[in-house]
ChimeraX commands (.cxc) that place a marker at each C-alpha (Angstrom):
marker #1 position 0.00,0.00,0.00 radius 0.5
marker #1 position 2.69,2.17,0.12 radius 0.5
marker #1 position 3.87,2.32,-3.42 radius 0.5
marker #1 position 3.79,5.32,-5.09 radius 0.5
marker #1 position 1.88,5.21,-8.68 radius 0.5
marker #1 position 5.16,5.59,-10.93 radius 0.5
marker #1 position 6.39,2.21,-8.85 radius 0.5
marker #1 position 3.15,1.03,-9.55 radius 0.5
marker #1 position 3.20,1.76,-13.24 radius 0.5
marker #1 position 6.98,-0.30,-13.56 radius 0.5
marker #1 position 5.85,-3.30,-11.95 radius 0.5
marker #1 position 2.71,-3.40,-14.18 radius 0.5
marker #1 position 4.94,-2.65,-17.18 radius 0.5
marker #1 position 7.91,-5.67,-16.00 radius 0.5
marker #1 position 5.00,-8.02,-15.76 radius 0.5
marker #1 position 2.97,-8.17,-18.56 radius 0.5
marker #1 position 0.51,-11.23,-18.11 radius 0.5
marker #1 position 1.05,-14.15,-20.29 radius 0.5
marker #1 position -1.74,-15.05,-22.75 radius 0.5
marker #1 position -1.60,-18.42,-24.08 radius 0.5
marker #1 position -4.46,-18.78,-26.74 radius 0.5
marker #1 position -6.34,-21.48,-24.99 radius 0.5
marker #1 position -8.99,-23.93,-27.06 radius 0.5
marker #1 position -12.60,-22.92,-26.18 radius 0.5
marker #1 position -14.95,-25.68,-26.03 radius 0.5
marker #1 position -16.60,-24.85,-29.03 radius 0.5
marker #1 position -13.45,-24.97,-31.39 radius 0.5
marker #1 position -12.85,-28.40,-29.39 radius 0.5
marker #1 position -16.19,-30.07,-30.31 radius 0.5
marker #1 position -16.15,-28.54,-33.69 radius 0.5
marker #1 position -12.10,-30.21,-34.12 radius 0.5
marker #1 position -13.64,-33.76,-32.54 radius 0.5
marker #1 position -16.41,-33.01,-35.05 radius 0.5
marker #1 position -14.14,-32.87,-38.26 radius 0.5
marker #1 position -11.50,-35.53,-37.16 radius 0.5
marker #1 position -14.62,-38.10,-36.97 radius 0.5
marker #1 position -16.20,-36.86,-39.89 radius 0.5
marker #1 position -12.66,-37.70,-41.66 radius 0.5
marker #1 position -12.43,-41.33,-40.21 radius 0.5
marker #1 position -15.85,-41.94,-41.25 radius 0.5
marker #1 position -14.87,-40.59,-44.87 radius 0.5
marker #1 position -11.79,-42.76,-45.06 radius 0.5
marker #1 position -13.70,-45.88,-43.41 radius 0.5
marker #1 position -15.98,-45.43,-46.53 radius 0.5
marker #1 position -13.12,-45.34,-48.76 radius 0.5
marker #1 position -11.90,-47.74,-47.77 radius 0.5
marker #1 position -14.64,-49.87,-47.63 radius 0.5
marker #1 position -15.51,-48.85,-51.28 radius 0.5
marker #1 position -12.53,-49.71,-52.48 radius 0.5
marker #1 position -12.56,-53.27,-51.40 radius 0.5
marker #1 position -15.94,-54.14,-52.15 radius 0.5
marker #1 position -16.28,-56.57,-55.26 radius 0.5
marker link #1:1,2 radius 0.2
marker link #1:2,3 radius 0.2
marker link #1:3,4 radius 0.2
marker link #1:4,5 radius 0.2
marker link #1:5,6 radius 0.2
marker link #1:6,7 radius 0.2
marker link #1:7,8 radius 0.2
marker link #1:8,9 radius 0.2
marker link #1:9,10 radius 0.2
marker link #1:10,11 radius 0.2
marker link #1:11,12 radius 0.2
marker link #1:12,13 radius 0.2
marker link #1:13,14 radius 0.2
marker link #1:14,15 radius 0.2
marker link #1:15,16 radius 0.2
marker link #1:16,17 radius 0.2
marker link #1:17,18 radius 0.2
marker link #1:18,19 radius 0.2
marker link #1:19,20 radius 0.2
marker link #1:20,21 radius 0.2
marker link #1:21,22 radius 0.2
marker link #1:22,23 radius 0.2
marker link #1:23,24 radius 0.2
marker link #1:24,25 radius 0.2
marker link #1:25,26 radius 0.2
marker link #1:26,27 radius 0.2
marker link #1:27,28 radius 0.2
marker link #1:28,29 radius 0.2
marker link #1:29,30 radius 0.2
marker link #1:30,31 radius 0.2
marker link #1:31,32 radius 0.2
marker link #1:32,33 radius 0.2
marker link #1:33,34 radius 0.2
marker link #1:34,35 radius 0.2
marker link #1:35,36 radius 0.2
marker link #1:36,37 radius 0.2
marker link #1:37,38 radius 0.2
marker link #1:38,39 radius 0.2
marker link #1:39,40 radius 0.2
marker link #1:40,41 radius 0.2
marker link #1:41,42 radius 0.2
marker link #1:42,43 radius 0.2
marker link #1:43,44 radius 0.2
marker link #1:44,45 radius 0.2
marker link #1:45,46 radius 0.2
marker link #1:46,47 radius 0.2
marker link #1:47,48 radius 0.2
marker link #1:48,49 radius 0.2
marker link #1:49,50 radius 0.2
marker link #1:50,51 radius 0.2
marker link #1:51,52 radius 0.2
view
């Protein structure tokens, strides 16, 4: 409490807070979404190509 404000103003410049770009659940559901969506499509390749 007894800082003065320029003291206050060069620890809040030395520390700037790290911001990691975190996944929000949409983009997670949405990335689940795609990577099953692209089994499936590969499955059905697959499956194509092999059927006589």
């Amino acid at each position: 409490m007894g800082r003065s404000e320029s003291q206050m103003d060069i620890t809040d410049i030395n520390t700037p807070k790290p911001k990691k770009p975190r996944w929000t659940p949409l983009e997670i559901s949405l990335s689940v979404l795609v990577l099953l969506l692209t089994i499936i499509a590969v499955t059905m390749i697959a499956l194509y190509a092999t059927y006589d």
